[in-house]
Structures are given as C-alpha cells and as structure tokens.
N, C-alpha and C positions, 0 to 999 in steps of 0.2 A: 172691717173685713174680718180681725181677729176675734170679732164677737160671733160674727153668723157662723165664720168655720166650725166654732163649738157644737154650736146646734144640727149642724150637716149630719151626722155618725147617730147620732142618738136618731134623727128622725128616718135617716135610712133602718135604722134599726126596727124602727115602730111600721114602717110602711113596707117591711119585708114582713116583717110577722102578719101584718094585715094580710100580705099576698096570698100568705102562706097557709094561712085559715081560710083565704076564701077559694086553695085549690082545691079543696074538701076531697085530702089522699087519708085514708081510713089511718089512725092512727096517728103519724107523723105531721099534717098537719097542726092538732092539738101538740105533741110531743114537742116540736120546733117552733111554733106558730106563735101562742101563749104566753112562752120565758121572753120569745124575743119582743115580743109588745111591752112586755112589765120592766124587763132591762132597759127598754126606750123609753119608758116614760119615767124612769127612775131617774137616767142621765140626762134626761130635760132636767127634770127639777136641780138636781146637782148644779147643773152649768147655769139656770137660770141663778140660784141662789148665790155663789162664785161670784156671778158676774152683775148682781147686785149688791154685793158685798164689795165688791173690787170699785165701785159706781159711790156707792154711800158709806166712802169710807171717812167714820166719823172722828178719825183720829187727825184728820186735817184739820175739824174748826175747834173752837173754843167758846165758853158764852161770857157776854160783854153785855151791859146794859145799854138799853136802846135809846139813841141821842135825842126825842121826842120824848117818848111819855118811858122812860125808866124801865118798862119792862125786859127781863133777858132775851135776847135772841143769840143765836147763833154764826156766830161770825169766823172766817178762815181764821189760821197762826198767824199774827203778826199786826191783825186788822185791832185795832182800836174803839175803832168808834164806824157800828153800825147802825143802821135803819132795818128796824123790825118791819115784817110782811104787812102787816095790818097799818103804819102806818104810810108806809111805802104805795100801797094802795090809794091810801084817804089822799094823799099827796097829790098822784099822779092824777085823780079825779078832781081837783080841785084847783 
C-alpha cells in the first residue's frame, strides 16, 4: 500500500494537467496545464527510482562462488553457499 500511495500525488498531478489542457481556457490552460504534467512525470520517475532502489538494494547480498560449476553469483549477508541462476534452472529441468 505504501508503494502505490507514492504514485497517487504525482499521477493526480499528471491527470489535472491533462484536464487542464483539454479545458482549452486561452492562456491558462498552457500556463497551469504544461508544468503540471512535466511536475507529474518528473515524480513518477523520482518515486519509481526510490522505490526501486529501496527493492534492489544491493548492500544486502555478497558474491560467493556457486556450489556447482564455481561461477560468482550473488547471495544474501550471511549465506555461504549458493546456487547460481543458470544452474538452478539446469537442475529444476532435470
């Protein structure tokens, strides 16, 4: 829920500006209309970025050689001994 709330304010933002161009009031439409669309799409990005940052955050894993064929993968603090993607795959197919 505290993901989507991010996104509520910037798209209200974006879908007032849309409103707001398609009242076509001479002047103020562009005036208000415009900034508020480029402001809402500015804070999508923002909050999208945040909140994949906050998602991939890389300071949780570490890389450990993978207990199959030697390659590094990427594993949480604390983990030892992982299975890389690739043969994680080969595995489950097999």
């Amino acid at each position: 829920m505290k993901q989507i709330s991010r996104y509520i304010a910037p798209m209200i933002l974006f879908a007032g500006g849309v409103w707001l161009l398609s009242l076509r009031i001479p002047g103020w439409s562009m005036i208000l209309g415009l900034p508020a669309i480029q402001i809402g799409i500015i804070f999508v990005i923002f909050n999208f970025d945040n909140s994949s940052k906050e998602i991939l955050d890389l300071s949780r894993y570490h890389i450990v050689k993978c207990d199959i064929c030697n390659d590094p993968t990427a594993a949480p603090m604390g983990e030892i001994h992982e299975v890389c993607p690739s043969c994680r795959t080969r595995k489950i197919k097999s």
